[in-house]
C-alpha positions as CSV (number, residue, x, y, z in Angstrom):
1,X,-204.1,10.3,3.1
2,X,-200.4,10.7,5.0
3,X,-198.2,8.4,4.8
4,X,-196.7,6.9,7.8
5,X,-192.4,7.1,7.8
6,X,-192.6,5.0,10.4
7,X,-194.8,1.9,8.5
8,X,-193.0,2.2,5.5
9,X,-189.9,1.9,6.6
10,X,-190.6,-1.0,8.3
11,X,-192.3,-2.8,4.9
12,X,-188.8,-2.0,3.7
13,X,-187.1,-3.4,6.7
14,X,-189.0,-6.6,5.9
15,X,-188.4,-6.8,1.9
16,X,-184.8,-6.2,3.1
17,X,-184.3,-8.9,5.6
18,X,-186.8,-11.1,3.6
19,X,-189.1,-12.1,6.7
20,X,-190.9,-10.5,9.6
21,X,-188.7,-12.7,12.1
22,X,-185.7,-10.9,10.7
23,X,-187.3,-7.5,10.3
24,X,-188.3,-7.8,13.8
25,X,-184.7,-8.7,15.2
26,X,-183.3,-5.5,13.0
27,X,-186.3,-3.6,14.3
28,X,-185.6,-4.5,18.1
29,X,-190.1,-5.3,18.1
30,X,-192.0,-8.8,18.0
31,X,-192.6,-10.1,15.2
32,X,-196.3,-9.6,15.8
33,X,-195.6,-6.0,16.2
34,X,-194.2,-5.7,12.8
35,X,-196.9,-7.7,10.8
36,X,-199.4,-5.0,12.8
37,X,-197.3,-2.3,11.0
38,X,-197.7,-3.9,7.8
39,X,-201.4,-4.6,8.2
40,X,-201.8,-0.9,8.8
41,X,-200.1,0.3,6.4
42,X,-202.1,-1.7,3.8
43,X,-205.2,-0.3,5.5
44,X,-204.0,3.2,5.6
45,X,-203.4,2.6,1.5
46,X,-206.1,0.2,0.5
47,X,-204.0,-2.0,-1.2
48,X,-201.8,-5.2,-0.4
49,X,-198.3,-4.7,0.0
50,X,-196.5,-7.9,0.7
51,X,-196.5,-11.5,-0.4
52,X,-196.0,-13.5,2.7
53,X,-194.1,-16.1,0.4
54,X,-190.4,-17.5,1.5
55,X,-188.8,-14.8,1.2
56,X,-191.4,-12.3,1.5
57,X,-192.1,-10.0,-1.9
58,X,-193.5,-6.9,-2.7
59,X,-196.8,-6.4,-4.7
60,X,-196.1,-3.9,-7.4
61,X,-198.4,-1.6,-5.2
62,X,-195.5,-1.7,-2.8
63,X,-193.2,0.0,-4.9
64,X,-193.5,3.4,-4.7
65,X,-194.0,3.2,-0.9
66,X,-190.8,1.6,-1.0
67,X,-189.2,4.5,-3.3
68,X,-190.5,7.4,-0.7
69,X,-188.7,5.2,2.3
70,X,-185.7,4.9,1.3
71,X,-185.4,8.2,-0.3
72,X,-187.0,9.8,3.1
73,X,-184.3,7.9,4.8
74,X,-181.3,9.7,2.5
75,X,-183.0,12.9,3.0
76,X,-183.1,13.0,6.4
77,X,-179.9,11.8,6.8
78,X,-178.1,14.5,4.0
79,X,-180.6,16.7,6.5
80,X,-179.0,16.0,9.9
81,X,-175.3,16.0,8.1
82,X,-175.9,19.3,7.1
83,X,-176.9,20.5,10.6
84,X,-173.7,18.9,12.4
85,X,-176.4,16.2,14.1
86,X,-175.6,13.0,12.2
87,X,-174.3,10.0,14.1
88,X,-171.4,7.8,13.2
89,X,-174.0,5.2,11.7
90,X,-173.0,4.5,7.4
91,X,-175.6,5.2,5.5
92,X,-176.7,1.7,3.3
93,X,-176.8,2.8,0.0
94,X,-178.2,-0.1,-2.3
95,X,-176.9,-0.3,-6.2
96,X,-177.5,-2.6,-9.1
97,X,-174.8,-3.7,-11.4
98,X,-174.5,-6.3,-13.8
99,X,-172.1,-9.5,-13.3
100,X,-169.0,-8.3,-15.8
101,X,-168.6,-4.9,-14.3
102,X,-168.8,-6.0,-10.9
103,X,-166.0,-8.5,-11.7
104,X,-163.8,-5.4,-13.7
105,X,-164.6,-1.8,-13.0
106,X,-166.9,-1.2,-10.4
107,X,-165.7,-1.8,-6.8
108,X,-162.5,0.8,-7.9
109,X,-164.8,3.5,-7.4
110,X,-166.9,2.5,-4.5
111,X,-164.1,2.1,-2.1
112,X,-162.8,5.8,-2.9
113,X,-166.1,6.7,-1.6
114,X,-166.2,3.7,1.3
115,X,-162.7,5.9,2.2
116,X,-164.4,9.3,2.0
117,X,-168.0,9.0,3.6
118,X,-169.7,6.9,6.0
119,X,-171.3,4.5,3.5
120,X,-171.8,0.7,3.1
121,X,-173.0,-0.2,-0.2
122,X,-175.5,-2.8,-0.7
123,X,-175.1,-4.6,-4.0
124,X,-177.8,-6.4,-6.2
125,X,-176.5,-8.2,-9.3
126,X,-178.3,-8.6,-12.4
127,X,-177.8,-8.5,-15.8
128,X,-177.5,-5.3,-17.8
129,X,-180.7,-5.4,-19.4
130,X,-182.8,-6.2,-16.4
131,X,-181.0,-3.5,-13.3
132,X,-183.6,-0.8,-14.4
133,X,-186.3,-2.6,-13.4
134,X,-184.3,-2.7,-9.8
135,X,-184.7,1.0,-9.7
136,X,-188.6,1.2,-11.2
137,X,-189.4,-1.2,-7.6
138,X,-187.3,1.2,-5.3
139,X,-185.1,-1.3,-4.3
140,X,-181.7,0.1,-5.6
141,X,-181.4,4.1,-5.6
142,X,-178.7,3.5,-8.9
143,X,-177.6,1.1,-11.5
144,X,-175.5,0.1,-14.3
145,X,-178.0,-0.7,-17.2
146,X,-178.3,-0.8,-20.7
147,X,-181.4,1.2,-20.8
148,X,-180.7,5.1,-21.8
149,X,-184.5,6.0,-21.7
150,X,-184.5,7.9,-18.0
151,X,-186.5,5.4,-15.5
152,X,-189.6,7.3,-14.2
153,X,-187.9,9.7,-11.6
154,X,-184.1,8.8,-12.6
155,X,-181.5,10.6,-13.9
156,X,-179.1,8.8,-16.9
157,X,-175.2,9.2,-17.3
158,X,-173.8,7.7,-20.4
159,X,-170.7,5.4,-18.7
160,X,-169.2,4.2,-21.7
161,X,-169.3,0.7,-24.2
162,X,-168.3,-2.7,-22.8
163,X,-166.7,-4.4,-25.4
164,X,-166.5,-7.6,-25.6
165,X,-164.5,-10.0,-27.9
166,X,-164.5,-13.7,-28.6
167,X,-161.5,-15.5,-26.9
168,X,-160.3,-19.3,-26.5
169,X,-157.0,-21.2,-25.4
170,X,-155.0,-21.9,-28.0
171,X,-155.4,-25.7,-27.5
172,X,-159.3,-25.1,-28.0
173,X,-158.7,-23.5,-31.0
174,X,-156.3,-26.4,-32.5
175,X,-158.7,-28.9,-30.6
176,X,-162.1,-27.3,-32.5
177,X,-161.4,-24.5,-34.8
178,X,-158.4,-25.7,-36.9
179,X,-159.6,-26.4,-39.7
180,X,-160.2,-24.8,-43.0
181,X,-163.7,-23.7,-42.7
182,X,-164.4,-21.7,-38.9
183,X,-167.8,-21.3,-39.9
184,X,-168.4,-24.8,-40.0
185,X,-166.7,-26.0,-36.9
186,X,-167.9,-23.0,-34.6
187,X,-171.3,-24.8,-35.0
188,X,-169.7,-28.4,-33.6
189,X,-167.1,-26.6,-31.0
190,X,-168.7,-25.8,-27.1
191,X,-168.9,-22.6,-26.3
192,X,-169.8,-21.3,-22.6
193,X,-172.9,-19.0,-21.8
194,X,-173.2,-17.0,-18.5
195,X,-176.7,-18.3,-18.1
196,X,-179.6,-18.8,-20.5
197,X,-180.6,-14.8,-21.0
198,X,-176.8,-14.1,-22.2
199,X,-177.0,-13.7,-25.6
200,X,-173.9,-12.5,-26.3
201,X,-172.4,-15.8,-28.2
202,X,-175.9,-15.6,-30.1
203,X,-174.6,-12.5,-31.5
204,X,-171.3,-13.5,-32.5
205,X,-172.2,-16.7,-34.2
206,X,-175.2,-15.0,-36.1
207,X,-172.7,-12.1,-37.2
208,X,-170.3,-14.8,-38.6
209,X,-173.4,-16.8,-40.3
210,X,-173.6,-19.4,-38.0
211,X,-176.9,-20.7,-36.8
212,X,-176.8,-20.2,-32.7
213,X,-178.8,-23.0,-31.8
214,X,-176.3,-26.0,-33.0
215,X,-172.9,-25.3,-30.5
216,X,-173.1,-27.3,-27.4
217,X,-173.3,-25.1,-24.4
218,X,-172.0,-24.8,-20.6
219,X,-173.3,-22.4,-18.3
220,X,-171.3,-20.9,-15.8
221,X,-173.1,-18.2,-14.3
222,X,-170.7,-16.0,-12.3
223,X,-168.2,-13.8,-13.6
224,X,-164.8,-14.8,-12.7
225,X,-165.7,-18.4,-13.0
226,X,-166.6,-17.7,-17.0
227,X,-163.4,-16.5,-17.4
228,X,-162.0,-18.9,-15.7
229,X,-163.6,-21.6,-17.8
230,X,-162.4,-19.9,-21.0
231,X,-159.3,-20.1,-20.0
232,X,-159.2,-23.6,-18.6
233,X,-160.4,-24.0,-22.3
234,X,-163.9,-25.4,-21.7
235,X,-165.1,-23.1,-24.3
236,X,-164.9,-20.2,-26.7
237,X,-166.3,-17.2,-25.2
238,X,-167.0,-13.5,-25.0
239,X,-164.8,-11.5,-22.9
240,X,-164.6,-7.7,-22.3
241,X,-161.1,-6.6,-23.0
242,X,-160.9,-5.4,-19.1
243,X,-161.0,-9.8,-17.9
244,X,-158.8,-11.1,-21.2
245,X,-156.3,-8.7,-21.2
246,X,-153.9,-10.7,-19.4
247,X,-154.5,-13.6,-20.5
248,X,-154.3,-12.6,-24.3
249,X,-150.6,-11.1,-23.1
250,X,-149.6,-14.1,-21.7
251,X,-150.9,-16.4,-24.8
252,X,-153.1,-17.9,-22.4
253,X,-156.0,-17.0,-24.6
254,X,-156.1,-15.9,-28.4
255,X,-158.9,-13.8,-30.1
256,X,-160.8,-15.6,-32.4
257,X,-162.0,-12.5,-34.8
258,X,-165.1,-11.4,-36.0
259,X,-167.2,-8.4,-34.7
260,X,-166.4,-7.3,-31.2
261,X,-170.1,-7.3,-29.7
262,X,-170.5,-3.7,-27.7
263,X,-172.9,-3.3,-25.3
264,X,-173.4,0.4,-24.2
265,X,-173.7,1.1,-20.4
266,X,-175.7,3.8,-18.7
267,X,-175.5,5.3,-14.9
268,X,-178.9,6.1,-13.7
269,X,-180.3,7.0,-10.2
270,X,-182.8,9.0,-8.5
271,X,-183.3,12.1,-9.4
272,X,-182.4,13.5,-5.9
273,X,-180.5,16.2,-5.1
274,X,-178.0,14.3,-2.4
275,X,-174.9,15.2,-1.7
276,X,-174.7,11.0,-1.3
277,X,-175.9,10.6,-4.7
278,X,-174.1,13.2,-5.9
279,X,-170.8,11.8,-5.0
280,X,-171.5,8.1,-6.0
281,X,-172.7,9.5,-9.5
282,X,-169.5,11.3,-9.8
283,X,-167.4,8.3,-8.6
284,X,-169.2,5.9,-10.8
285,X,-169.4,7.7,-13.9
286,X,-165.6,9.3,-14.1
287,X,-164.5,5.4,-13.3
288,X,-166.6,4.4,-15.9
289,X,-165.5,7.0,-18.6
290,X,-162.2,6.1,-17.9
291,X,-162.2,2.5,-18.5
292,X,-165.1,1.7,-21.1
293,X,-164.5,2.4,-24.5
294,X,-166.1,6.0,-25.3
């Protein structure tokens, strides 16, 4: 059995625009045309590729199809580089990355490289602990995760710890956590969650003996706008060092104590050998180094 470049880029083309109406404007074919391609392809394999849901989804079948597209597509283009016949067209070069580092650390580095090559970077955001499974379906060719086990076919760089510390106005903290026993009142006082897989302020209260279940909670589930509800003074929160740092000089926030809860972040992409990849990875991982806590 081949498979076809031509059919699975165009399954990609349709996971990436999320429909066969918008895959077949990219495409420049009717839409009938495309869902052909995709029928043959799932012929040529013997195996469903696509959930025709709103938007459309790949079958875990899918992924690896997916994988050899877009890495076909970098190759030929590192390829045609190399040979003096590549066109002014960027290259799309898709990355996961979760919420806090895309709101501190991460864009630094990929506008050196927007400056130095003809790239545009498509971003997916996710938490930490979930942007490896990103990679394992092909649809990001690196990410910032948590996981240091190599993804099958990936290659891991150690970026550096996150650190995160628990932070609240001043007025909160005369408001809620004034009195004699913190313990105590940091099971009464609100505190503000990203969303309900953060378990960051789980790990804080449990450290200080606190039962996690009994705080009232907001959820504010984008990065600046946490920090900005801490320091409106909503609620006590987590904050890396990289967001509070201001605020903590301008006594616009105080640190609350405790254990700083450290989350340690990895750099892992195909295992390619791209000059593209190449230079992201060493974008990425030097900006990393130099701003996480090693």
């Amino acid at each position: 059995m081949r498979l076809s470049a031509e059919l699975a880029e165009t399954l990609v083309v349709v996971l990436d625009e999320g429909s066969l109406d918008s895959a077949a404007r990219r495409l420049h074919i009717t839409p009938s045309a495309v869902s052909q391609r995709i029928k043959a392809l799932e012929e040529q394999v013997g195996r469903v590729l696509l959930v025709r849901s709103k938007p459309v989804r790949p079958t875990d079948a899918a992924h690896a199809i997916v994988r050899y597209a877009r890495q076909l597509s970098l190759l030929e283009h590192d390829a045609l580089a190399e040979l003096g016949g590549a066109d002014d067209a960027r290259v799309s070069v898709p990355l996961a990355v979760n919420a806090d580092s895309l709101a501190t650390w991460f864009l630094a580095p990929l506008a050196r490289l927007a400056s130095r090559y003809p790239l545009v970077f498509d971003l997916h955001r996710d938490d930490q602990d979930f942007t490896a499974g990103l990679l394992e379906s092909g649809t990001v060719m690196g990410a910032v995760t948590s996981r240091a086990e190599p993804v099958s076919g990936c290659a891991v760089s150690s970026l550096g710890v996150l650190r995160y510390e628990a932070v609240a106005t001043p007025a909160y903290v005369g408001t809620w956590l004034s009195g004699p026993d913190r313990e105590r009142s940091l099971a009464a006082a609100p505190l503000i969650d990203f969303d309900r897989r953060d378990d960051l302020q789980r790990q804080w209260l449990t450290a200080r003996g606190v039962d996690p279940s009994r705080p009232p909670r907001h959820f504010v589930p984008a990065s600046h706008d946490f920090a900005a509800a801490t320091r409106l003074g909503l609620g006590w929160a987590l904050l890396p060092r990289l967001q509070s740092q201001a605020a903590l000089d301008a006594n616009e926030l105080v640190l609350l104590g405790g254990p700083p809860v450290d989350v340690p972040l990895y750099w892992q992409q195909w295992n390619l050998r791209s000059p593209v990849l190449d230079a992201v990875a060493d974008e990425i991982v030097a900006e990393g180094r130099r701003v996480l806590v090693v």
